[in-house]
C-alpha positions in Angstrom: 110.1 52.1 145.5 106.9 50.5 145.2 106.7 46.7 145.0 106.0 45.5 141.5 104.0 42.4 140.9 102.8 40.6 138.0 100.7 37.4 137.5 100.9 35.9 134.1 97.6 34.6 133.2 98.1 33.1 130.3 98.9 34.1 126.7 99.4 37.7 126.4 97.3 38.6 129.6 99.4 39.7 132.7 98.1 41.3 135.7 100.6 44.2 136.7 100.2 45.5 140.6 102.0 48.2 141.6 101.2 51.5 143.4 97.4 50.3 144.8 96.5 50.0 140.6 96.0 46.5 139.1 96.7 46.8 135.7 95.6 43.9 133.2 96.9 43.7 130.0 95.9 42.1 127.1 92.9 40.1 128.9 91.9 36.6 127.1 89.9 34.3 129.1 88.0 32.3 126.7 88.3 28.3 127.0 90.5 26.7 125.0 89.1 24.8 121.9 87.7 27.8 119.5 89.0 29.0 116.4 89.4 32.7 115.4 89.9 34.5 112.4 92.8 37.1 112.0 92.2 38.3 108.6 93.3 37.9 105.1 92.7 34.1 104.8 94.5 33.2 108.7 93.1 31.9 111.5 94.7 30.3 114.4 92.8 27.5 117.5 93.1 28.5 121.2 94.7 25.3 122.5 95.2 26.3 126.4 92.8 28.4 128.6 93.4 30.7 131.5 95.0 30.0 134.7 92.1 32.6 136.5 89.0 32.6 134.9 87.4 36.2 134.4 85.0 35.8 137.6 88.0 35.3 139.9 89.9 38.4 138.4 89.7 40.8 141.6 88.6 44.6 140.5 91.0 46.0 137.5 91.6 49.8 137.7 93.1 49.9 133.9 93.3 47.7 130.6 96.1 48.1 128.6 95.1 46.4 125.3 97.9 46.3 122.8 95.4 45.8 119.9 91.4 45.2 119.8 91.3 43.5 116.3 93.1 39.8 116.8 91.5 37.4 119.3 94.6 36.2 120.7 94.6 39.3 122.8 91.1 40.7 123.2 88.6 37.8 123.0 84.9 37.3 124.0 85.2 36.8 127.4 88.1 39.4 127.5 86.0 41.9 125.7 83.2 41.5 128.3 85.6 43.0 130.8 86.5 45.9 129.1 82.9 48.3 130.7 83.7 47.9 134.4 87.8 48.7 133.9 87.8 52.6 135.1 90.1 53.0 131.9 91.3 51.2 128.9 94.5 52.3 127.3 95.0 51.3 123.4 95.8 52.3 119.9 94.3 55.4 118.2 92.4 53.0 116.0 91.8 50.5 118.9 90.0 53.9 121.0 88.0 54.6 118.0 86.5 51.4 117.5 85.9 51.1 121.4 84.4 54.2 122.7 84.0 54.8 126.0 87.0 55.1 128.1 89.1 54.1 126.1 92.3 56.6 125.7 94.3 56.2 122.4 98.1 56.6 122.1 100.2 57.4 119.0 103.8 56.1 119.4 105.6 57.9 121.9 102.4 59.5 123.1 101.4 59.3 126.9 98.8 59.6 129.6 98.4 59.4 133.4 96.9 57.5 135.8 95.8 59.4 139.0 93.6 58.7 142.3 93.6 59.0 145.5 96.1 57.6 147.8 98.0 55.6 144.7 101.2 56.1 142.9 100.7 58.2 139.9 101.4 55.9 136.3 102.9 57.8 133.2 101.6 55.3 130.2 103.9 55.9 127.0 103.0 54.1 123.8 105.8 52.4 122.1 106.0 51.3 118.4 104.7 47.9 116.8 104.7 46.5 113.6 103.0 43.3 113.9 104.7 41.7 110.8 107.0 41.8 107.8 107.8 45.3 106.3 104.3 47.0 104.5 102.1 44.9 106.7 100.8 47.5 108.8 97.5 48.4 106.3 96.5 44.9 106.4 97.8 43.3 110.5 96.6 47.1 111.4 97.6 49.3 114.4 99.3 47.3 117.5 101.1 49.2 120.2 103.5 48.5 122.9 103.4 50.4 126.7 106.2 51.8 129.0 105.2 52.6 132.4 106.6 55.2 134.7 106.3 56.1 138.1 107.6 57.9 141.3 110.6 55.4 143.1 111.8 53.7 140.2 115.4 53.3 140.5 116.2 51.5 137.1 114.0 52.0 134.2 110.4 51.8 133.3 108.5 48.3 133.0 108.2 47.8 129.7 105.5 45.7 127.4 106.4 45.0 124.3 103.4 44.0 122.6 103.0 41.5 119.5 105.9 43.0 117.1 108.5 41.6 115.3 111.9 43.0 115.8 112.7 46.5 113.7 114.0 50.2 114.1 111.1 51.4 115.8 111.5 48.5 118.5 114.8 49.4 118.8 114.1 53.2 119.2 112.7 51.9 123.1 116.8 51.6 123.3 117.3 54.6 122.2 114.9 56.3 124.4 114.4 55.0 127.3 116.1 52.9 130.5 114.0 49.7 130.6 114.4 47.8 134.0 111.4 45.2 133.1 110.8 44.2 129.6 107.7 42.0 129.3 108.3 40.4 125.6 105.5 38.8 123.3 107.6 36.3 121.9 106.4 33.2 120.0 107.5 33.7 116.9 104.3 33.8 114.9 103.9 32.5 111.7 100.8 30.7 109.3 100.8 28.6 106.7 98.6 30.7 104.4 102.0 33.1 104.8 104.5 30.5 104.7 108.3 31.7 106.9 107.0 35.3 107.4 106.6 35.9 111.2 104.2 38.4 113.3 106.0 37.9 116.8 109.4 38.4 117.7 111.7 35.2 118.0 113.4 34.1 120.5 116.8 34.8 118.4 115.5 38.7 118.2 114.5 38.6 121.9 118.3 38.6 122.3 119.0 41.0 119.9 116.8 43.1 121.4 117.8 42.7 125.2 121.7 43.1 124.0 120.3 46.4 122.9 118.0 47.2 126.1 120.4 45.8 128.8 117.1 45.4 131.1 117.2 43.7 134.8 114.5 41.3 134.0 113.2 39.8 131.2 109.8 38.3 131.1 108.5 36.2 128.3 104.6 36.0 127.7 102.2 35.2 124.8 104.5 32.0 123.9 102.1 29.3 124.7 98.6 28.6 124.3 98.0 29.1 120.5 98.6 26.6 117.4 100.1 30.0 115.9 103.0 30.5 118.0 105.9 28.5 116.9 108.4 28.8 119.8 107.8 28.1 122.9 110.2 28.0 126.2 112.2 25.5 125.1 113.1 27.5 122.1 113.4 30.5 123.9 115.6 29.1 127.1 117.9 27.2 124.0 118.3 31.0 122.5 119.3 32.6 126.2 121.2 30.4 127.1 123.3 31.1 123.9 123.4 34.9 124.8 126.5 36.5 126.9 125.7 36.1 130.7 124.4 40.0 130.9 121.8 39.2 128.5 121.0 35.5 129.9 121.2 36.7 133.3 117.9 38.5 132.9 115.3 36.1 131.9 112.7 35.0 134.3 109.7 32.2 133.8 106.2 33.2 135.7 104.8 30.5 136.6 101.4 31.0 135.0 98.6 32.1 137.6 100.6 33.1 140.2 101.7 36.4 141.1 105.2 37.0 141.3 107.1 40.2 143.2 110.0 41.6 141.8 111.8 43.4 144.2 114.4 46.6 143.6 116.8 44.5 142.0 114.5 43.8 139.2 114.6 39.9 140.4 111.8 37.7 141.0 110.3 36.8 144.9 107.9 33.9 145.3 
């Protein structure tokens, strides 16, 4: 099985090795300090910057890009990356608005990474729904990954991508055996929108993980933002309430360094 590592830059953005591919995800590397607008009267202030700056990324064969429209996970500087990637994977909207080589998914849709001398990568896009019920026309498209490929003995590596917890979420139970489950968490919420949330909470996490049974459970995109609400303490309080299968699982990246998992699903540094 090929060895799986992943760097946690910060945020959303991961760097996922595996195979001879580095796959980034999500890629923000603006400095902290700016505000962005999301939309329909929110906006949120970057609070923490990168662990790696952009310059010190080494070369990134693919982007996987849950969504192009929210500057929490594509900004300026991440944007700027996006030419030199060999591919970008996103949303059908997200490819649209992009161009270039960027690939568009549908839910449950797929495509391939090939080259020479590397492990082929299946890419399957997973549902989203970035907020309370009837958001979708107005947070728009978001989409979550599952990635396959020869010598996995457990599951797929899952990214969950910024969703909240509902049936098409739990559909990834239904349909697949997830060994990794990288989770957006943070529990996202604004004032203009008072207790509605745009991230999964911790207290979903759970639910959800009870559901997946994975290996290894790696929280991202819980930090860094004034718009994410819980952050590890929250999330470490909720685990540790969980039964020990579920508890068991969950794994902290120290942020900028790359960890290895090995074929246990458990972490190496």
């Amino acid at each position: 099985m090929p060895a799986v590592r992943i760097t946690h830059v910060g945020g959303p953005t991961t760097m996922i090795e595996v195979g001879g591919w580095r796959l980034l995800t999500d890629p923000t590397f603006d400095p902290p300090g700016g505000r962005y607008n999301f939309g329909w009267g929110t906006s949120s202030r970057k609070t923490v910057g990168p662990a790696l700056a952009a310059a010190e990324l080494p070369p990134v064969d693919a982007i996987l890009l849950t969504h192009d429209h929210h500057g929490d996970n594509l900004d300026i500087a991440g944007r700027a990356l996006l030419p030199a990637a060999g591919v970008v994977v996103t949303t059908v909207a997200g490819a649209g608005r992009l161009g270039g080589t960027a690939r568009g998914l549908a839910p449950w849709a797929s495509t391939r990474l090939t080259g020479p001398g590397r492990v082929p990568i299946e890419i399957t896009a997973t549902p989203c729904r970035h907020g309370p019920p009837l958001s979708r026309p107005i947070v728009g498209e978001v989409t979550g990954f599952a990635l396959r490929w020869e010598g996995q003995e457990h599951g797929v590596l899952w990214i969950s991508g910024d969703t909240v917890l509902y049936d098409g979420v739990r559909q990834v139970a239904d349909r697949l055996t997830v060994d990794v489950a990288v989770l957006h968490l943070g529990g996202v919420r604004f004032p203009v929108t008072g207790p509605l949330r745009y991230t999964m909470t911790a207290r979903q996490a759970v639910e959800l993980c009870r559901l997946l049974r994975p290996r290894t459970v790696v929280p991202v995109h819980y930090e860094g933002w004034k718009h994410f609400k819980q952050g590890r303490d929250v999330v470490e309080r909720e685990f540790a309430r969980a039964p020990e299968e579920v508890a068991a699982g969950l794994r902290w990246l120290p942020i900028g360094v790359g960890v290895d998992l090995d074929g246990r699903g458990t972490v190496r540094r």
